[in-house]
gemmi code that builds the backbone of each chain (N, CA, C; Angstrom):
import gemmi

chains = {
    "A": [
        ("UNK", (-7.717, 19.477, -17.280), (-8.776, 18.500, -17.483), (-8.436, 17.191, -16.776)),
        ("UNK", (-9.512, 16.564, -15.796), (-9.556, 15.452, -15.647), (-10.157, 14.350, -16.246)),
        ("UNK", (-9.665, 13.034, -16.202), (-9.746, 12.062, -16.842), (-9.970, 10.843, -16.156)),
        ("UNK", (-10.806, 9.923, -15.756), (-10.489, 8.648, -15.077), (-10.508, 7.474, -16.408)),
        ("UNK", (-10.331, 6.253, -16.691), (-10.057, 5.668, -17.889), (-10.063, 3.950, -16.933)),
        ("UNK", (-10.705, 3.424, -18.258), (-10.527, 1.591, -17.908), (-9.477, 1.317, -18.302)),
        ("UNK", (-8.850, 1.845, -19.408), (-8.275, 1.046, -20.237), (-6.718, 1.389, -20.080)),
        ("UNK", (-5.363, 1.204, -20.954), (-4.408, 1.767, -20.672), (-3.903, 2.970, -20.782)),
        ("UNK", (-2.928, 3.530, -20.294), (-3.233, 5.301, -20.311), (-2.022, 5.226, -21.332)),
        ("UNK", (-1.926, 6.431, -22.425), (-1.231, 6.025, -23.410), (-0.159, 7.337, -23.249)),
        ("UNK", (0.716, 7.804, -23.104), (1.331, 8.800, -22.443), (1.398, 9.914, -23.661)),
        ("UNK", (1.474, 9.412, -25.114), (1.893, 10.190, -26.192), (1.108, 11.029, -26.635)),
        ("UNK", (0.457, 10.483, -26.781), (-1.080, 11.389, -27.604), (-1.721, 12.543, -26.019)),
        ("UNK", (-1.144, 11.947, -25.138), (-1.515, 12.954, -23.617), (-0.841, 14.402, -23.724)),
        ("UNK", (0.452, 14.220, -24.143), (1.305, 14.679, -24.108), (1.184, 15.863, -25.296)),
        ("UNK", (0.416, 15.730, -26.977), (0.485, 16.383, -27.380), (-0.959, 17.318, -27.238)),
        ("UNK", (-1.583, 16.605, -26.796), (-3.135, 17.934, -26.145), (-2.218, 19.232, -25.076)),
        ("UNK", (-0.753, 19.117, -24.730), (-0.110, 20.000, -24.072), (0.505, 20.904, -25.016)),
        ("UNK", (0.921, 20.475, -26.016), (1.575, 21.355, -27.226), (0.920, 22.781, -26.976)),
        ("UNK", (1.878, 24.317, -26.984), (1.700, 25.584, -27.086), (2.692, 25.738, -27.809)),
        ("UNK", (2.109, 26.859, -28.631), (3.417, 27.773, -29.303), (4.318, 28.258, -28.346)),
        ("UNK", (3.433, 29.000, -27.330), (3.844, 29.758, -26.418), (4.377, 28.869, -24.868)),
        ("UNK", (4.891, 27.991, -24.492), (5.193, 26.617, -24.406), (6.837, 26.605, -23.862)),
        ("UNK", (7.237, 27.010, -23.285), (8.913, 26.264, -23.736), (9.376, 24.953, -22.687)),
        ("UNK", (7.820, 24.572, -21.685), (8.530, 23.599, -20.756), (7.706, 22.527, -20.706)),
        ("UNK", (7.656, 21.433, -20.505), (6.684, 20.249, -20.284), (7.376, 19.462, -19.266)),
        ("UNK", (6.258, 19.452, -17.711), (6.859, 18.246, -16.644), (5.518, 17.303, -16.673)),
        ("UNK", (6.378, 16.254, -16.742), (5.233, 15.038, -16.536), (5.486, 13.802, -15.322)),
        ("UNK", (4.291, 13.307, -14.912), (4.810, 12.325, -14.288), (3.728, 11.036, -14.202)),
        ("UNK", (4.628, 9.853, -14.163), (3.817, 9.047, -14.620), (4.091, 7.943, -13.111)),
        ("UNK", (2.569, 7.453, -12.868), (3.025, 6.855, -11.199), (2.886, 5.630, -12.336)),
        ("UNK", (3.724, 4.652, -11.272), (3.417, 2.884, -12.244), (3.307, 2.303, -10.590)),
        ("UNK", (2.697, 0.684, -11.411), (2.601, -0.649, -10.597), (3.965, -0.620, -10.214)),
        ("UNK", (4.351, -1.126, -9.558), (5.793, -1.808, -8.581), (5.601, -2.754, -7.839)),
        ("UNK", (6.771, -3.924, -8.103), (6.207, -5.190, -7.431), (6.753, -5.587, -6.238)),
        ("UNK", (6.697, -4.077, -5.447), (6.393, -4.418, -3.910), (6.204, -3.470, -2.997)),
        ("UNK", (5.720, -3.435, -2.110), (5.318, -2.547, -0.684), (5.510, -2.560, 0.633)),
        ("UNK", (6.004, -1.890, 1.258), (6.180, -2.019, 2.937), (6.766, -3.667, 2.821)),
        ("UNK", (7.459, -4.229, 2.070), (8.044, -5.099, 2.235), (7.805, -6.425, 1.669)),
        ("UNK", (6.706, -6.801, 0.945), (5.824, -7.595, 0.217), (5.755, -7.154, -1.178)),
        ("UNK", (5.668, -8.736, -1.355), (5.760, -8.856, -3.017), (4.648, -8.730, -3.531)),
        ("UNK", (4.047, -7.678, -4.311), (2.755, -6.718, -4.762), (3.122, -8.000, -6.278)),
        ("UNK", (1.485, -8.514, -6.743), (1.670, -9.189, -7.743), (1.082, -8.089, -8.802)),
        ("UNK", (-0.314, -7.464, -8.216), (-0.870, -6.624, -9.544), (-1.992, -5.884, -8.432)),
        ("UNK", (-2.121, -4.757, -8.860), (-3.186, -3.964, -7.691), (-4.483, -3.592, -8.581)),
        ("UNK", (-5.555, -3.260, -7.725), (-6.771, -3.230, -7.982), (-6.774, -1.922, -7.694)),
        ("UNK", (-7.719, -0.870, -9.097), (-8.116, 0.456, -8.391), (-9.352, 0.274, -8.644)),
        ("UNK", (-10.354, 0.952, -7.663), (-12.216, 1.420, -7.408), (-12.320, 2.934, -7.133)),
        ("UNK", (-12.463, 3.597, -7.611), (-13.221, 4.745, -7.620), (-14.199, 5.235, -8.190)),
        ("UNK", (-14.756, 6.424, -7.818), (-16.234, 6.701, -7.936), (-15.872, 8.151, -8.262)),
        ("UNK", (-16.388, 7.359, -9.977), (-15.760, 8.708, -11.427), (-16.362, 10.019, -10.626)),
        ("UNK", (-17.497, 10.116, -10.497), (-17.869, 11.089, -10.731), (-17.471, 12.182, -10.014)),
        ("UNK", (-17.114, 12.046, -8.776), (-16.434, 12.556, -7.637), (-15.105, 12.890, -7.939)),
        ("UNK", (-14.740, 12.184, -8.421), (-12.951, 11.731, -8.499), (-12.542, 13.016, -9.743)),
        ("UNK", (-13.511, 12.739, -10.678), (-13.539, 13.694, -11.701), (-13.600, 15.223, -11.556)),
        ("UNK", (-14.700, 15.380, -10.380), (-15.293, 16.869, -10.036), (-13.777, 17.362, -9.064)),
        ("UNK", (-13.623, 16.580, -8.183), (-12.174, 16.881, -7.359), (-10.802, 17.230, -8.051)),
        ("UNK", (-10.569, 16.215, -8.689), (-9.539, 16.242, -9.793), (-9.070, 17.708, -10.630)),
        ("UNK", (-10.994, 18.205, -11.424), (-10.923, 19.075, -11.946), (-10.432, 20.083, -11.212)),
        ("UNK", (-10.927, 20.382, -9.746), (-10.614, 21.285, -8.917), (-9.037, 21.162, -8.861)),
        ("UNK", (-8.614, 20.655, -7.962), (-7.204, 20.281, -8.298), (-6.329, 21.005, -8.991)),
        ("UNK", (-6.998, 20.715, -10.958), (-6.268, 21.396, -11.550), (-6.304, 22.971, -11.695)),
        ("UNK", (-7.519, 22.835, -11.439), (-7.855, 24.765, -11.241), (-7.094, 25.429, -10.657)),
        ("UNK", (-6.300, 24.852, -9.143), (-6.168, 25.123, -8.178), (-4.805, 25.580, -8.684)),
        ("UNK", (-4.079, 24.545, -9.276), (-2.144, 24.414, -10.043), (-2.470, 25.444, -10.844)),
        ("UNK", (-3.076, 25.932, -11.544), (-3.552, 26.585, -12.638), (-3.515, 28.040, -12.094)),
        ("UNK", (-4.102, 28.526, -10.855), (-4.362, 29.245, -10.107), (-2.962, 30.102, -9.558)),
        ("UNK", (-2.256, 29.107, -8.724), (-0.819, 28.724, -8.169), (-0.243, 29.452, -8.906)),
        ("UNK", (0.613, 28.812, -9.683), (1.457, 28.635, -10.847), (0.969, 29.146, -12.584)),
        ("UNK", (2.157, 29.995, -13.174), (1.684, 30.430, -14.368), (1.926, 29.408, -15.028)),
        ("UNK", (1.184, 28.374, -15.818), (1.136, 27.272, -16.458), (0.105, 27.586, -17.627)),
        ("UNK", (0.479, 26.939, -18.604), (-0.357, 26.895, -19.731), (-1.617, 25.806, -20.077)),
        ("UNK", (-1.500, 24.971, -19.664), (-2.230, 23.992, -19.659), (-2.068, 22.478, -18.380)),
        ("UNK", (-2.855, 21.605, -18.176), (-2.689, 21.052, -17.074), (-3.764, 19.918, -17.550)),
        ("UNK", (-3.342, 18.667, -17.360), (-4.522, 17.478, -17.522), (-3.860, 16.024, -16.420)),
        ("UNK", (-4.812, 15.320, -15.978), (-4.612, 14.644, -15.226), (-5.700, 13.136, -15.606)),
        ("UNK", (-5.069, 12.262, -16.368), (-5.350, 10.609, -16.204), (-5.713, 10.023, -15.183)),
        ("UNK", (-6.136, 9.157, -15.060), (-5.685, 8.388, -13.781), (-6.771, 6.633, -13.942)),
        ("UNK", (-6.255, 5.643, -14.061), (-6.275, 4.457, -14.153), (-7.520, 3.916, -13.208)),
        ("UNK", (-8.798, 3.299, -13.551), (-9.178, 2.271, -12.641), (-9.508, 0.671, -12.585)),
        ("UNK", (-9.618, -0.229, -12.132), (-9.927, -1.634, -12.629), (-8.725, -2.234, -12.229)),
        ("UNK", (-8.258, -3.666, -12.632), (-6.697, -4.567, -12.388), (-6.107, -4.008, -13.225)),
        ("UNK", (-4.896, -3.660, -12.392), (-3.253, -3.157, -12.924), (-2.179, -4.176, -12.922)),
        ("UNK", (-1.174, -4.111, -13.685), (-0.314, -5.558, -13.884), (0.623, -4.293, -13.545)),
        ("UNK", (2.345, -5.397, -13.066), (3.194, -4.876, -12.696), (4.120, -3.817, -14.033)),
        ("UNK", (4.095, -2.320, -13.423), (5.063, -1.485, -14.874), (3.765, -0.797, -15.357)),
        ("UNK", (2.558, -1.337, -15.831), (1.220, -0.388, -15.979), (1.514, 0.731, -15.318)),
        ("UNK", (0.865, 1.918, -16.523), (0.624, 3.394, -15.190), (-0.277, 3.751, -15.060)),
        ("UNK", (-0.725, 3.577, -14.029), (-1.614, 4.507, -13.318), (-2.292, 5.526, -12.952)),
        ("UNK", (-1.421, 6.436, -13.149), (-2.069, 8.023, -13.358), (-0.579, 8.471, -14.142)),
        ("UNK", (-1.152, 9.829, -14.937), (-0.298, 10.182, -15.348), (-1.110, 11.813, -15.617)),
        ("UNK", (0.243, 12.710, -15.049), (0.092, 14.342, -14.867), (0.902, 14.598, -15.726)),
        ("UNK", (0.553, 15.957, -16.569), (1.114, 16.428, -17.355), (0.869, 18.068, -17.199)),
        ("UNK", (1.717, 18.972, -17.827), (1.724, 20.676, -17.300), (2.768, 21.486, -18.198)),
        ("UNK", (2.427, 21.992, -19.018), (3.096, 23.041, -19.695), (2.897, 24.417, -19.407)),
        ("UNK", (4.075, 24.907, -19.688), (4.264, 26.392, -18.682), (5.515, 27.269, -19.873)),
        ("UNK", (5.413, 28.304, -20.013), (6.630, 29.232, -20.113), (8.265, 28.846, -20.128)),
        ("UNK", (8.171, 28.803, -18.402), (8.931, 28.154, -17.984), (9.130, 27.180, -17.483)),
        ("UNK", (10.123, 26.035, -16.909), (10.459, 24.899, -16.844), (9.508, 24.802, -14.864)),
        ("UNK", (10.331, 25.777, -14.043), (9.483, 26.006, -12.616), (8.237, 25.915, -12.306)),
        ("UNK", (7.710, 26.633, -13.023), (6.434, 26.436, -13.165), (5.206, 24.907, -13.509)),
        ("UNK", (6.349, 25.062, -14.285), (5.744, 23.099, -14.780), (6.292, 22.112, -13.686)),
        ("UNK", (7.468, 22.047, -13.095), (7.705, 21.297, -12.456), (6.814, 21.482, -10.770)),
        ("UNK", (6.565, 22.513, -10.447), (5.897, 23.054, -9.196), (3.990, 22.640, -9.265)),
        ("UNK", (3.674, 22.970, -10.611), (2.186, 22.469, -10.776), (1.694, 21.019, -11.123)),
        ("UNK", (2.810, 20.407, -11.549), (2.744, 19.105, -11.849), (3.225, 18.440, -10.301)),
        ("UNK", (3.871, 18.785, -9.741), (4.138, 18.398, -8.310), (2.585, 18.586, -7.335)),
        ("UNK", (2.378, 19.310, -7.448), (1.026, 20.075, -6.773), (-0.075, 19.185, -7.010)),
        ("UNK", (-0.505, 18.928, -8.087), (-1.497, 18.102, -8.974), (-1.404, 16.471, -8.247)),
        ("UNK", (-0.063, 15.728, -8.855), (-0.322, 14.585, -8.291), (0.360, 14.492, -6.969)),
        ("UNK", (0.533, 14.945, -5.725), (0.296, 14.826, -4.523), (-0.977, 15.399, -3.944)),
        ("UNK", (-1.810, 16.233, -4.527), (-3.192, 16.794, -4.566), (-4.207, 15.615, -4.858)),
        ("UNK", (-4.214, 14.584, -6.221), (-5.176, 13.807, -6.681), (-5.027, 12.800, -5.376)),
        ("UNK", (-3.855, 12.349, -4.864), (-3.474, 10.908, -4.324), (-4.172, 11.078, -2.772)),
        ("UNK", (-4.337, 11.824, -2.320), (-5.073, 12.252, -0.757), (-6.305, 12.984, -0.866)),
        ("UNK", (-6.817, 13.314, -2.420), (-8.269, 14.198, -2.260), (-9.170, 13.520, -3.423)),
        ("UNK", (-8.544, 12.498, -3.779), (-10.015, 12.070, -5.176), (-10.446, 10.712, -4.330)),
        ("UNK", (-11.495, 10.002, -4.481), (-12.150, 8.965, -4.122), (-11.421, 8.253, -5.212)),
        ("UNK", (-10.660, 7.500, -4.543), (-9.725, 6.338, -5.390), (-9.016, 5.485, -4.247)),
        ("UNK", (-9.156, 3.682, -4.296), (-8.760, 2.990, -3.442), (-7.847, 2.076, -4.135)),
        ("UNK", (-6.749, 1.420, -3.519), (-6.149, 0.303, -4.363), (-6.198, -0.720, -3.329)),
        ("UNK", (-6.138, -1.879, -3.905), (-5.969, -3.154, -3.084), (-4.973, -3.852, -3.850)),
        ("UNK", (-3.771, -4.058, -3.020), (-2.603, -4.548, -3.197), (-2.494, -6.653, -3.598)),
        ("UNK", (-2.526, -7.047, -4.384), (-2.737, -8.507, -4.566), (-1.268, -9.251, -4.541)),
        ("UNK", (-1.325, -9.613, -3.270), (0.607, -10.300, -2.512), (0.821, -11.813, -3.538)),
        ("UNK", (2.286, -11.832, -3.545), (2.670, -12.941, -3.991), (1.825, -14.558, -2.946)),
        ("UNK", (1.519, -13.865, -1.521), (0.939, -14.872, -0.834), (-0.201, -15.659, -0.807)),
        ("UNK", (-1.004, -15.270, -2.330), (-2.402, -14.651, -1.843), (-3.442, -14.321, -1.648)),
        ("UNK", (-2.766, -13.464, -0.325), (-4.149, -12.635, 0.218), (-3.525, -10.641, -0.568)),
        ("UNK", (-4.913, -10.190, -0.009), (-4.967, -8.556, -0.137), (-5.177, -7.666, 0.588)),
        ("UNK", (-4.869, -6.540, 0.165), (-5.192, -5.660, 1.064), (-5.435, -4.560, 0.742)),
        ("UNK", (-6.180, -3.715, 0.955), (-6.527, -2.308, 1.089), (-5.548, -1.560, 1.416)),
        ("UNK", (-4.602, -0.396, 0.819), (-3.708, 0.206, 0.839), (-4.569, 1.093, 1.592)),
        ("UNK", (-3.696, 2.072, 3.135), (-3.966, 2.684, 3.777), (-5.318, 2.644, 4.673)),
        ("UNK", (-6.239, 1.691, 4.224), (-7.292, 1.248, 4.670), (-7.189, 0.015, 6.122)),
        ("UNK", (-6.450, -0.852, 6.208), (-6.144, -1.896, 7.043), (-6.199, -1.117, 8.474)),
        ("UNK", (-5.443, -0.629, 8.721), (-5.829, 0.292, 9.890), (-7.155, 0.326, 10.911)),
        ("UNK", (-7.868, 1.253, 9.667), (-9.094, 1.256, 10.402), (-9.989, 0.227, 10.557)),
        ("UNK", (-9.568, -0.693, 10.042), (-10.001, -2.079, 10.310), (-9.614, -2.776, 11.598)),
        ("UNK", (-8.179, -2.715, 11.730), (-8.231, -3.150, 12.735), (-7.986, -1.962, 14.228)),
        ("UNK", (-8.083, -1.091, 14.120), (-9.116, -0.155, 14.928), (-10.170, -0.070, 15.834)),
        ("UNK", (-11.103, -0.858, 14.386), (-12.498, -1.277, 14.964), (-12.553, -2.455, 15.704)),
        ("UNK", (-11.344, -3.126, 15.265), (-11.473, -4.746, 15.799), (-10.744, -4.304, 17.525)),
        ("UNK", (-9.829, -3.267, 17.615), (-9.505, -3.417, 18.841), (-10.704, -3.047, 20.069)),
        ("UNK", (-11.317, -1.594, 19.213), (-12.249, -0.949, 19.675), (-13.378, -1.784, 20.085)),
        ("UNK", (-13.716, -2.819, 19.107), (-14.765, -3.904, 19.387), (-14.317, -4.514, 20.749)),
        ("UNK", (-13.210, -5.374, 20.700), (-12.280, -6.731, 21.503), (-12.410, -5.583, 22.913)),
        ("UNK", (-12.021, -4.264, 23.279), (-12.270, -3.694, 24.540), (-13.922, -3.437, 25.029)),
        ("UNK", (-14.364, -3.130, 24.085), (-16.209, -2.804, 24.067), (-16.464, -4.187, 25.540)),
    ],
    "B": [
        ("UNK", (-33.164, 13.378, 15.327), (-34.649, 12.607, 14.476), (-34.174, 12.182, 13.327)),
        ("UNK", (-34.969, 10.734, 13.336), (-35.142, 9.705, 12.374), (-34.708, 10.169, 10.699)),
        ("UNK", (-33.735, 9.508, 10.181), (-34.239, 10.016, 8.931), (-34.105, 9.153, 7.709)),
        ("UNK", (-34.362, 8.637, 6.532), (-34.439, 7.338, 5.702), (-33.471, 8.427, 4.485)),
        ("UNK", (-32.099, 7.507, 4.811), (-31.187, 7.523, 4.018), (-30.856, 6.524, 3.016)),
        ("UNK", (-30.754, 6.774, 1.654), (-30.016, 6.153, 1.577), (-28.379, 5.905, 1.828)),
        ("UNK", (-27.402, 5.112, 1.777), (-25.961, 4.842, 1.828), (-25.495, 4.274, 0.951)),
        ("UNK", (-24.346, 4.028, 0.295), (-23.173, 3.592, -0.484), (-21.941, 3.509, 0.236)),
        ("UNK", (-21.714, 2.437, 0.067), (-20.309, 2.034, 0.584), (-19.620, 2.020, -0.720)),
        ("UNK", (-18.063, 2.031, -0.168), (-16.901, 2.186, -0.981), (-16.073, 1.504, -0.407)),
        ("UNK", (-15.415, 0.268, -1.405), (-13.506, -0.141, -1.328), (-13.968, -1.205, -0.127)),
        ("UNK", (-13.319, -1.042, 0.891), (-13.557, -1.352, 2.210), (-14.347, -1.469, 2.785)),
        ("UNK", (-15.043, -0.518, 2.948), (-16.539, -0.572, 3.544), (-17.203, -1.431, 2.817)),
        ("UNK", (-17.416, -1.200, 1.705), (-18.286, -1.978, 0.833), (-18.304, -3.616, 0.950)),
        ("UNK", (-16.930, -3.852, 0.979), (-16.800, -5.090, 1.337), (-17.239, -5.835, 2.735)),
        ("UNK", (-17.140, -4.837, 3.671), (-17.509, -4.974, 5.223), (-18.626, -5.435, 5.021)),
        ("UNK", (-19.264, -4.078, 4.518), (-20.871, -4.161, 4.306), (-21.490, -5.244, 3.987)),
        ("UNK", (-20.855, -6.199, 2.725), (-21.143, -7.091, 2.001), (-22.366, -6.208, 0.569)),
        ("UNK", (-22.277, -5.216, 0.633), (-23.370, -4.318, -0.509), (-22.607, -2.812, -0.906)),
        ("UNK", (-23.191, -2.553, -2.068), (-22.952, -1.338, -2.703), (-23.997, 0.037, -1.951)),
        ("UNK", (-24.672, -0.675, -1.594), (-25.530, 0.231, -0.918), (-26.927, -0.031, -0.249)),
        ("UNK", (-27.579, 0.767, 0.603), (-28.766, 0.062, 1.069), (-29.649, 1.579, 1.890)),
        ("UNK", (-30.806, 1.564, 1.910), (-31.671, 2.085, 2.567), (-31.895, 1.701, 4.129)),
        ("UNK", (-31.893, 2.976, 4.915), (-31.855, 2.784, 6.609), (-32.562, 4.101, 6.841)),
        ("UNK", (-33.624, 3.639, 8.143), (-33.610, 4.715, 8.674), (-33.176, 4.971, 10.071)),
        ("UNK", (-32.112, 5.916, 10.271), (-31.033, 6.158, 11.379), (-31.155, 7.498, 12.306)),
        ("UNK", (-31.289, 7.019, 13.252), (-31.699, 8.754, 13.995), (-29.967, 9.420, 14.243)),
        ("UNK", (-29.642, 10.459, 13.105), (-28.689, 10.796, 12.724), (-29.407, 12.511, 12.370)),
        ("UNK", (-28.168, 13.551, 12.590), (-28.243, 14.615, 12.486), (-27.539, 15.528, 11.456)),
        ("UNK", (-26.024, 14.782, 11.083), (-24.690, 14.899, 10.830), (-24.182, 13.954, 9.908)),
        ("UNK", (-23.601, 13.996, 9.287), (-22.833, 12.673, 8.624), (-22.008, 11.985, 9.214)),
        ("UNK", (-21.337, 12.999, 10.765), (-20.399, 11.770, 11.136), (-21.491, 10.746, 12.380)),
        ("UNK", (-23.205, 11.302, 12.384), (-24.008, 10.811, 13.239), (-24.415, 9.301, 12.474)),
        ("UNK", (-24.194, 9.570, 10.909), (-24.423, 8.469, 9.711), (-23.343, 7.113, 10.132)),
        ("UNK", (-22.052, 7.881, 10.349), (-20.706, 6.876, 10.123), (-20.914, 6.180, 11.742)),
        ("UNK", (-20.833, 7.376, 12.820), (-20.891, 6.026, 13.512), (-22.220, 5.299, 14.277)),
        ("UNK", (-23.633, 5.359, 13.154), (-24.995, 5.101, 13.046), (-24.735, 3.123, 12.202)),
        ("UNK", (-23.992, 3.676, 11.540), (-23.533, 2.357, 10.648), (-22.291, 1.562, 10.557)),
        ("UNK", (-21.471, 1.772, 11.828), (-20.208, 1.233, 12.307), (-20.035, -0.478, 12.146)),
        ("UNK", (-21.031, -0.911, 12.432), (-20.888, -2.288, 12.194), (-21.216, -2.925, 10.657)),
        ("UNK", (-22.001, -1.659, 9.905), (-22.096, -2.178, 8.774), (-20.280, -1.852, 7.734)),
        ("UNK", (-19.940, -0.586, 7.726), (-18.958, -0.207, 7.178), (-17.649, -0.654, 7.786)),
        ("UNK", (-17.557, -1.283, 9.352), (-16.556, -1.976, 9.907), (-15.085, -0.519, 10.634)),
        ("UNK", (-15.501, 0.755, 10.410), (-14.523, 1.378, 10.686), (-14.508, 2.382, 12.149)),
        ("UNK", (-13.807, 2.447, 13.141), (-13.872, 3.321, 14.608), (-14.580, 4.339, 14.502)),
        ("UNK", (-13.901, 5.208, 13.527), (-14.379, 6.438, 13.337), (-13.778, 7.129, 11.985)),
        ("UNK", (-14.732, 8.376, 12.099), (-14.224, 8.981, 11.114), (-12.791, 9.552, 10.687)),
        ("UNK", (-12.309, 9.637, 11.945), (-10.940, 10.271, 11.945), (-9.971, 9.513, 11.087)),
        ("UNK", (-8.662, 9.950, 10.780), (-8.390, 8.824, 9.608), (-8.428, 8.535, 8.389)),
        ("UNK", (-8.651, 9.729, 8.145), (-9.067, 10.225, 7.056), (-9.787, 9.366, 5.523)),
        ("UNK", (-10.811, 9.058, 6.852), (-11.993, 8.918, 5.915), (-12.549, 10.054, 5.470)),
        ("UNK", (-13.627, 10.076, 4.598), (-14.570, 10.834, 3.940), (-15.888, 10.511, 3.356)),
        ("UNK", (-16.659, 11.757, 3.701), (-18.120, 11.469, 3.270), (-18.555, 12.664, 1.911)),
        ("UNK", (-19.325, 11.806, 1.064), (-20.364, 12.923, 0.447), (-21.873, 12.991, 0.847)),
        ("UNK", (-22.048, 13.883, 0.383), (-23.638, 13.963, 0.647), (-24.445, 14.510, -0.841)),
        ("UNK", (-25.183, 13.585, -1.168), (-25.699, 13.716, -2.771), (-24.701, 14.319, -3.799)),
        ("UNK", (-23.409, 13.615, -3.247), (-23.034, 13.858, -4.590), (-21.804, 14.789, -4.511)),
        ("UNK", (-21.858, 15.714, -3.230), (-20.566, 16.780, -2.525), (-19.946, 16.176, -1.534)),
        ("UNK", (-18.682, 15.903, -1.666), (-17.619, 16.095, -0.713), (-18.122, 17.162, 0.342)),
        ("UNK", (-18.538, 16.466, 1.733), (-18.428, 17.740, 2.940), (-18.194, 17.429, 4.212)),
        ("UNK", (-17.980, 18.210, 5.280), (-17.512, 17.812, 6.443), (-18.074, 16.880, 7.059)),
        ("UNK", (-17.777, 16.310, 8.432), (-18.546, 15.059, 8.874), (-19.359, 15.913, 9.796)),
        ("UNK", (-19.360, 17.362, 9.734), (-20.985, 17.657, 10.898), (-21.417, 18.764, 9.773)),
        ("UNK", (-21.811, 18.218, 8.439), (-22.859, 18.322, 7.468), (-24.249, 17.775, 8.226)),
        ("UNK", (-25.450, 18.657, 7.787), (-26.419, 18.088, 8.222), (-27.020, 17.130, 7.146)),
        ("UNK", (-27.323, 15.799, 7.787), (-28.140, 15.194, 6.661), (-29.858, 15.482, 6.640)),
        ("UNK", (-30.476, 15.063, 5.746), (-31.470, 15.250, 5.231), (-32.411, 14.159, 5.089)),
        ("UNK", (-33.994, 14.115, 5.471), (-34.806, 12.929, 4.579), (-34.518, 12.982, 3.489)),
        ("UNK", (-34.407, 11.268, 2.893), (-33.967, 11.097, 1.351), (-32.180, 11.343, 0.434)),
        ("UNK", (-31.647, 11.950, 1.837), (-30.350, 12.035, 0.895), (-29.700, 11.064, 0.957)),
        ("UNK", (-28.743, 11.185, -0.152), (-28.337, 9.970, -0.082), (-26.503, 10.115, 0.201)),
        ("UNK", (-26.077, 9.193, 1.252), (-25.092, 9.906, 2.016), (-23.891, 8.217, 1.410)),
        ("UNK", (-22.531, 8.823, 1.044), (-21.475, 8.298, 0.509), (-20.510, 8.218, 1.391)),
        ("UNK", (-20.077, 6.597, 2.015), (-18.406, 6.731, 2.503), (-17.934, 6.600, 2.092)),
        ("UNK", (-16.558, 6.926, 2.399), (-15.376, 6.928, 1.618), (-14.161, 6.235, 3.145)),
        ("UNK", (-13.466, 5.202, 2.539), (-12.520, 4.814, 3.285), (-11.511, 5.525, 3.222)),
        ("UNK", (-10.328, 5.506, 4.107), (-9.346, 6.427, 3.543), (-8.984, 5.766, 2.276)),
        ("UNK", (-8.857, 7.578, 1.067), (-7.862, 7.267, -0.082), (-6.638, 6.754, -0.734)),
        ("UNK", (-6.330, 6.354, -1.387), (-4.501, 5.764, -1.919), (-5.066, 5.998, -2.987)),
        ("UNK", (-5.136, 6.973, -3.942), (-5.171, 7.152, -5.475), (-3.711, 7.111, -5.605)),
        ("UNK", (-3.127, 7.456, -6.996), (-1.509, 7.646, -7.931), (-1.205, 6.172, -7.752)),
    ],
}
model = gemmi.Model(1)
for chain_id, residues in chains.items():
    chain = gemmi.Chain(chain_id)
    for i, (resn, *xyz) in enumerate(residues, 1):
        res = gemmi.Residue()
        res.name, res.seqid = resn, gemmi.SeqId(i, " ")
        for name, pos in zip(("N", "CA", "C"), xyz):
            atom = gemmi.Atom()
            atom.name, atom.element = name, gemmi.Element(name[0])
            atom.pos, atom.b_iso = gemmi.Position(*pos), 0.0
            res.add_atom(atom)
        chain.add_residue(res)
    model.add_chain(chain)
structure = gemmi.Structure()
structure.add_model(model)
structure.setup_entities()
């Protein structure tokens, strides 16, 4: 199950919607704020995404780990709005049989959400200004593409 | 041929744009005929780069055909986690 959320993601109560009898492994992972990037002092980041998408992808996603890997269950959080530094952000969770399994579908999941759900962050510098994580680029792209035009 | 889309910008674009979204009609065939139909509004070269588009609502390639009335979604490149 996917999840997008305003508010803070609470890891405990996540954790027991994973409970199986049949159960013996739980991998989780929890991404956080960090107060810095490519070399800059990150004060607090901004996420925007567009639930509905993010949600329908997501779900896929987990289908997909689910599919993969013999796992018992699989749910995926994930944070939008201002984040303060240590906040988390998304948080994957995966119970399985075995321990492999959980660690391989929970791996799968959040390197899967971070390159395929409609979700942007904008990084807010100790300097500042901001920026669009992975986005800047094509910005200035266009600006070169323009400046030769 | 002509067709009256609506658009939504996202993140980046949106901001380019200065709007969440707006009505155009763009002689566009494709979605990536949409992206670079509206280059100066969304501010980005091209699609490559992994940007992304929907179309009413689906994630699909950038030589999706668009439609009168659909309503067509960019997406800047992602950084979700």
């Amino acid at each position: 199950m996917m999840e997008m959320v305003e508010t803070a993601i609470e890891p405990g109560p996540l954790r027991e919607q994973l409970l199986d009898a049949t159960a013996g492994a739980c991998a989780t992972f929890e991404g956080w704020i960090r107060n810095h990037n490519d070399g800059r002092d990150v004060l607090r980041l901004e996420y925007e995404a567009y639930a509905p998408l993010a949600i329908r992808e997501g779900e896929r996603v987990i289908r997909e780990a689910m599919a993969k890997y013999p796992v018992l269950n699989a749910r995926c959080v994930h944070r939008s709005g201002l984040l303060e530094i240590g906040e988390c952000a998304v948080w994957v969770g995966v119970s399985a049989a075995h321990r492999d399994a959980a660690f391989l579908a929970c791996r799968y999941i959040i390197d899967e959400v971070k390159v395929r759900l409609p979700i942007w962050k904008k990084e807010h510098y100790a300097g500042g200004d901001s920026g669009w994580v992975n986005c800047e680029r094509c910005g200035a792209h266009a600006a070169g593409r323009a400046a030769r035009a | 041929m002509s067709k009256r889309l609506t658009v939504r910008y996202f993140a980046m674009f949106r901001e380019h744009a200065g709007l969440d979204e707006e009505s155009v009609t763009l002689d566009a065939d494709t979605a990536a005929d949409v992206f670079a139909g509206l280059r100066h509004r969304h501010g980005s070269a091209e699609p490559a780069g992994h940007c992304k588009v929907a179309i009413n609502d689906e994630l699909v390639d950038w030589d999706a055909a668009v439609h009168d009335g659909d309503t067509v979604l960019l997406f800047p490149p992602v950084a979700g986690g």
